[in-house]
C-alpha positions in Angstrom: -45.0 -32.3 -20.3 -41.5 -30.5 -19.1 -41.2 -30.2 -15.3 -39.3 -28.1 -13.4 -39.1 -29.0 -9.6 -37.5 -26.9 -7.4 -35.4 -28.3 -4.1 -34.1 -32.2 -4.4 -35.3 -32.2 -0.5 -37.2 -35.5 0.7 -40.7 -33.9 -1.4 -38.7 -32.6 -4.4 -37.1 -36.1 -4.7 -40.6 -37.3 -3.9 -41.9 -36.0 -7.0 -39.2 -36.4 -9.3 -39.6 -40.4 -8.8 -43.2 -40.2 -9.6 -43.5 -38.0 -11.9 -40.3 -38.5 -14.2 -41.3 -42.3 -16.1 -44.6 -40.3 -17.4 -42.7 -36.5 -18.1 -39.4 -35.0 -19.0 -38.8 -33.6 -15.6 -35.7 -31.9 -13.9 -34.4 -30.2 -10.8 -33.0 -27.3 -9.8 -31.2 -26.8 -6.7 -28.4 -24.4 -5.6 -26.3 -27.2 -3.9 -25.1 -29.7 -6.5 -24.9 -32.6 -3.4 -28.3 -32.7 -3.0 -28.5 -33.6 -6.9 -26.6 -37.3 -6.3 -30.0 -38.8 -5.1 -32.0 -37.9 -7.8 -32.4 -40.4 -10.6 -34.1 -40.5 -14.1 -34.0 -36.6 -14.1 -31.9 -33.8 -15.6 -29.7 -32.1 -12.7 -29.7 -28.4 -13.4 -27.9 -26.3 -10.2 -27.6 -23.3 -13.1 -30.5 -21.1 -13.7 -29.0 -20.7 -17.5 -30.0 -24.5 -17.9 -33.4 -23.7 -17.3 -33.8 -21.3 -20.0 -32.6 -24.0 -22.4 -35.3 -26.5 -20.7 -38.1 -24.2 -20.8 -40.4 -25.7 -18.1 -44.7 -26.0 -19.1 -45.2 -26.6 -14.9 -43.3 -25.5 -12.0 -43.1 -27.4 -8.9 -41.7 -25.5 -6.2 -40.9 -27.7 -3.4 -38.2 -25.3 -1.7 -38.7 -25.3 1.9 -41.4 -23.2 3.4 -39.5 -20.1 4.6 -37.9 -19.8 0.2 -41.0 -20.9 -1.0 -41.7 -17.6 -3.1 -38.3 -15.8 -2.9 -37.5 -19.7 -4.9 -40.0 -18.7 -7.5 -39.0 -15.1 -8.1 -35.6 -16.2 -8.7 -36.6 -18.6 -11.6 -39.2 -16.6 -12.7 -37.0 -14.8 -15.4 -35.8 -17.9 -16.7 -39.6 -19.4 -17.4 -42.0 -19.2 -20.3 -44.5 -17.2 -20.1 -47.5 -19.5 -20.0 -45.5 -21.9 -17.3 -48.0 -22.8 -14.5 -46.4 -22.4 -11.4 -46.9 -24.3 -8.6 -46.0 -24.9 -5.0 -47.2 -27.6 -2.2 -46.2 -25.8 0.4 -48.4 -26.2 3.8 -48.3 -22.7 4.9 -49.9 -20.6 2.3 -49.0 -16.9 4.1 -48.4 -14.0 1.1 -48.6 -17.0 -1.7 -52.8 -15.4 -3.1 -50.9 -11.9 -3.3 -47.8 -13.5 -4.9 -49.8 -15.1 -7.6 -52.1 -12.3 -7.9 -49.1 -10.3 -9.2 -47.0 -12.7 -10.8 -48.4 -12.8 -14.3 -48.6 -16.7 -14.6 -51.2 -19.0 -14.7 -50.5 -20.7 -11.3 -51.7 -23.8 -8.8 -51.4 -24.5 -5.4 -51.8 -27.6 -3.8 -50.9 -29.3 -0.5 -50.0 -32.9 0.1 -51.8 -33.6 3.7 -48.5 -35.8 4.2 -44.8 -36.1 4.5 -41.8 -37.6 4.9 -41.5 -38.0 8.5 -44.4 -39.7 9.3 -46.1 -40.8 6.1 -45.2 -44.3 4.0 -44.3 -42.7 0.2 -44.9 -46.2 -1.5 -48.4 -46.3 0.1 -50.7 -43.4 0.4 -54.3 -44.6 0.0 -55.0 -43.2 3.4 -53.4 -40.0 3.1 -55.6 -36.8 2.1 -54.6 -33.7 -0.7 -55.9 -30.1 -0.6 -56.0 -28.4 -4.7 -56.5 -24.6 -4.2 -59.7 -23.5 -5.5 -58.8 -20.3 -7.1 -56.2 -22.2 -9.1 -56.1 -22.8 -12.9 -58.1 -25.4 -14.3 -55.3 -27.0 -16.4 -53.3 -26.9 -13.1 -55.9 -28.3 -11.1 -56.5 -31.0 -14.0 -52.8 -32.1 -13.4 -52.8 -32.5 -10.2 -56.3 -34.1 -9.3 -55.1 -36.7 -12.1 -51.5 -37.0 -10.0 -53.3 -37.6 -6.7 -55.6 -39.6 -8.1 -52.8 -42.1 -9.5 -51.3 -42.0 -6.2 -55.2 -43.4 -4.3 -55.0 -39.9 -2.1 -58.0 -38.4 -1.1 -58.6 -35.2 -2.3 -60.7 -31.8 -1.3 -60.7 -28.4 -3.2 -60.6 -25.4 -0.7 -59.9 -22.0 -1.1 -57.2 -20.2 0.4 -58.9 -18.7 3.2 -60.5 -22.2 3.7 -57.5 -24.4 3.7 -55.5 -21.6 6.4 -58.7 -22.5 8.9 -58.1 -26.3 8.0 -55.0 -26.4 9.0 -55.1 -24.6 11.7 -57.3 -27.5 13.4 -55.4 -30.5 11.7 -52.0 -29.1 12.2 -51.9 -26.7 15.0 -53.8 -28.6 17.3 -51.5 -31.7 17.5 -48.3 -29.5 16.9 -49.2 -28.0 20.2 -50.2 -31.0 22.1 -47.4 -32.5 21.1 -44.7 -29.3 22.0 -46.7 -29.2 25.2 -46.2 -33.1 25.8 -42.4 -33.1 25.2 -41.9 -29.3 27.0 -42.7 -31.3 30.1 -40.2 -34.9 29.2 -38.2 -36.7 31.5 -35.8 -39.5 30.4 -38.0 -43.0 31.4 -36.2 -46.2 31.7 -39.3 -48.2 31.3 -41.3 -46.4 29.2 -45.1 -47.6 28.5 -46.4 -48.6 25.0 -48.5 -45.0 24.9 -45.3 -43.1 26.4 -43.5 -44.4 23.3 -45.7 -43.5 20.8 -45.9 -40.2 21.9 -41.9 -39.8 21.9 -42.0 -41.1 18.5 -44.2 -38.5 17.5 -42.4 -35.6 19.4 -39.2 -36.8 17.7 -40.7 -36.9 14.6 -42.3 -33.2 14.8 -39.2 -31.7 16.2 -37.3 -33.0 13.3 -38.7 -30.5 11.3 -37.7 -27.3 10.0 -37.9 -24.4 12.8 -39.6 -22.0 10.4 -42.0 -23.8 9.3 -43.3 -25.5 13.3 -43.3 -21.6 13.4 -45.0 -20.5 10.3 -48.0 -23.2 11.0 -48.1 -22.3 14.5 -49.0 -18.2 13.4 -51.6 -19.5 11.2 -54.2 -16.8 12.6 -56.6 -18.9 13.1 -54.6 -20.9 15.6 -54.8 -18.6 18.8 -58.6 -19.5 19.0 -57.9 -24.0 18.7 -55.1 -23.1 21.3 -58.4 -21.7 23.7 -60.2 -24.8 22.7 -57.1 -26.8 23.9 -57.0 -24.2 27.1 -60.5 -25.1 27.7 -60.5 -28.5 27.8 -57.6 -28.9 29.6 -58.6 -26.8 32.9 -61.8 -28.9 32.3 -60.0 -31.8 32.8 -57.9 -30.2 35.6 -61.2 -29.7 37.6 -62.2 -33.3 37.0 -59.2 -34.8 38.6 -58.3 -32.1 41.2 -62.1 -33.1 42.2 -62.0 -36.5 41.6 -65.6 -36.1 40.1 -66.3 -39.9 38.7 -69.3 -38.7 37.3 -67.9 -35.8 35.4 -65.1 -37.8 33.9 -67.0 -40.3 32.3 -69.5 -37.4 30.6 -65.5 -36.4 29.8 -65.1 -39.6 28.2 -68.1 -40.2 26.6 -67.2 -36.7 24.8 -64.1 -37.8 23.7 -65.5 -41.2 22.3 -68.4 -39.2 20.4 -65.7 -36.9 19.0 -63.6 -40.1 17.7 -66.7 -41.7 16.1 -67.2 -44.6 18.7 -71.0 -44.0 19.0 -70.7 -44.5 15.1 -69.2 -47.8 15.0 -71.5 -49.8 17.1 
């Protein structure tokens, strides 16, 4: 099969490596620098060259914010029965894109990245495949994820928006709340550390995209959840309530599967 990916970022480059000893793959990206890193691929950074490659699969792995302008820029230069496809974690205006678009399409998201993920080991890492996408696409991708040991879940749109809204938002926010209140320690404690690492990690991603996930409208009600819990808490240790804090705790270990595992 002929790939096209779009964007030799850290995912782009991701894919090429796997995907390019089994395909005939190249990427397209407008800066030719970001093109020394790839390997085993063509380098196109003209859209005339993709004419001449004529893609079967599009992989759109432009950053979040490009994602469909990125598609509607190549989309002249593709076949007509190219599937196109993106893995982009915030899905806003991509069901009406496709609706319109006039090719067969598929939409996946990798539940991982680069920042915090191991990209030579992924058996515990998880993949959403977009329900309403085409079966040929879908085929090609369960097979992919498969390969890689991921675990995989078919949602629809509307249900992967509500998933990550609570796997996302939830410790995006905890974690912007968490360093919104840092000082600099000297002798920081083993879960102190963590939690930097973490906070460093998040904030070392793209703006729009912290942003994007963050408007997910089904956030606003997990951030009431958080509220909640939190001026429970509050309570608890304003009232030094022994009592009330282990009930807390017990919570918090039935929510984590403790009561599971003995």
């Amino acid at each position: 099969m002929k790939i096209l990916i779009i964007g030799a970022g850290k995912m782009g480059s991701f894919f090429c490596d796997i995907l390019s000893f089994k395909h005939e793959v190249a990427v397209y990206d407008t800066d030719p620098q970001r093109l020394r890193f790839t390997f085993n691929t063509l380098r196109f950074s003209s859209l005339n060259e993709i004419d001449e490659f004529a893609p079967d699969l599009v992989i759109n792995a432009a950053t979040v914010k490009y994602t469909i302008d990125a598609f509607k820029t190549v989309m002249p230069h593709l076949p007509k029965n190219c599937i196109l496809s993106d893995i982009a974690s915030v899905k806003t205006g991509l069901p009406e894109f496709y609706a319109e678009c006039g090719h067969p399409f598929v939409s996946t998201h990798p539940m991982f990245g680069p920042t915090f993920a191991s990209l030579s080991n992924l058996s515990s890492e998880n993949a959403i495949i977009i329900a309403e996408s085409d079966h040929l696409g879908k085929v090609f991708f369960k097979d992919l994820y498969n390969e890689l040991r991921l675990h995989i879940e078919e949602y629809t749109f509307q249900e992967h928006d509500e998933t990550i809204a609570y796997s996302l938002s939830i410790p995006f926010a905890s974690t912007l709340v968490f360093a919104s209140i840092m000082k600099h320690q000297d002798a920081p404690g083993t879960t102190f550390k963590r939690h930097m690492a973490i906070a460093h990690g998040l904030m070392s991603e793209d703006d729009y995209l912290l942003s994007e996930i963050l408007f997910n409208p089904n956030t606003p009600y997990q951030l009431e959840q958080i509220q909640e819990k939190l001026s429970q808490l509050q309570e608890i240790v304003k009232n030094r309530d022994s009592e009330a804090m282990k009930q807390y705790l017990a919570r918090v270990r039935e929510n984590l599967g403790y009561l599971d595992k003995k």
